[in-house]
C-alpha positions in Angstrom: 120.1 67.0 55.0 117.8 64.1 55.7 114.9 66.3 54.4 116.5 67.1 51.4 117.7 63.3 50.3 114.0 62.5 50.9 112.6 65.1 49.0 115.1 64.8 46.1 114.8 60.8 45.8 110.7 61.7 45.9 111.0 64.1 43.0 113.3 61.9 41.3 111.0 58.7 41.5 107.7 61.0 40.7 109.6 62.4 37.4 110.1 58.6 36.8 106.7 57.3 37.4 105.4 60.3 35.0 107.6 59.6 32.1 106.8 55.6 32.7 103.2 56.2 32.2 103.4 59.5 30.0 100.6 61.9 30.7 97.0 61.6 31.2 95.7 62.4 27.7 91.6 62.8 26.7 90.7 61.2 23.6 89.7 63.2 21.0 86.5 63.7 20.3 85.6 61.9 16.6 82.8 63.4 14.7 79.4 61.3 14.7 78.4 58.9 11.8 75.8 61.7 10.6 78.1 64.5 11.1 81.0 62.8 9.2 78.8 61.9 6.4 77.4 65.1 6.1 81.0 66.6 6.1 81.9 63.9 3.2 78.6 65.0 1.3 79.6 68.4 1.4 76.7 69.4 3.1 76.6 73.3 4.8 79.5 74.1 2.4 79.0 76.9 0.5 80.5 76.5 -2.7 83.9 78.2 -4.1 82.7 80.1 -6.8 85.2 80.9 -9.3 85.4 85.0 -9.7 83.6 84.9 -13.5 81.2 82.6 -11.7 78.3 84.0 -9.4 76.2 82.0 -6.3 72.7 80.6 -6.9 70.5 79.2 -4.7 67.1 78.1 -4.5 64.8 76.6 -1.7 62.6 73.1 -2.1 59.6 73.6 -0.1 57.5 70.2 1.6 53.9 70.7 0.2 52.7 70.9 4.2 52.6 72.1 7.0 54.3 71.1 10.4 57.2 71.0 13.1 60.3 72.7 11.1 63.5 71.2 11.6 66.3 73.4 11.6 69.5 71.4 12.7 72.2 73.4 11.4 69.9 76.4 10.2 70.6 79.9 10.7 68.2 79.7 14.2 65.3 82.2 13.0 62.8 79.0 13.6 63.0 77.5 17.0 63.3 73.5 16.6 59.1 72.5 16.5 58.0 75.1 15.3 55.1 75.5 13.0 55.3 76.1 9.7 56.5 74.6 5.3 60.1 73.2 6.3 62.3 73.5 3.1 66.1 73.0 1.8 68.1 75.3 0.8 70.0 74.8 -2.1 73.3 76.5 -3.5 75.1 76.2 -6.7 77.9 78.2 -8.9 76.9 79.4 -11.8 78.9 80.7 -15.4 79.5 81.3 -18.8 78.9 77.3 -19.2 76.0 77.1 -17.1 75.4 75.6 -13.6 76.7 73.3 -11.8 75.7 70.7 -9.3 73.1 71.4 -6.7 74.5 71.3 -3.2 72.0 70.7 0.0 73.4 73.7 2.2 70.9 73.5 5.3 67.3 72.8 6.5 64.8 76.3 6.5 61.9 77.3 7.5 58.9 79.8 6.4 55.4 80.7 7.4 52.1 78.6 6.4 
């Protein structure tokens, strides 16, 4: 009977002690000042094109050559590698023309 009264007044006071101090809780993980201004720039989104409306794109190329950068690119071109880093470009486009030019992600082709 002893036992039990212990073990009762133990669960009792441990149920008490949790709900004082609430659960251990991470913290969430908030996005990084680059991310979070990318996100906010739109970058990497494709654009909603409306259905009369149909996806362009086109690619700026650097006039040299040297270490691509692909952060964020579809991973054909390791990160270093050699070659004319570029950015890709996507826009909807209509009856009333084209609109804005969004930067969708870093690429990379052959010198």
């Amino acid at each position: 009977m002893r036992n039990m009264i212990r073990g009762l007044f133990l669960a009792a006071f441990s149920v008490g002690l949790l709900s004082a101090c609430g659960p251990a809780s991470e913290q969430d993980a908030s996005p990084s000042t680059g991310e979070a201004a990318q996100v906010e720039q739109g970058i990497g989104k494709t654009p909603d094109c409306a259905f009369n409306e149909s996806l362009a794109e086109q690619v700026i190329w650097s006039s040299t050559c040297a270490a691509c950068r692909e952060v964020g690119g579809d991973g054909s071109w390791p990160n270093g590698s050699y070659g004319r880093s570029g950015t890709l470009y996507m826009t909807c486009c209509g009856p009333n023309g084209c609109g804005s030019w969004q930067n969708i992600r870093p690429v990379c082709t052959s010198c």
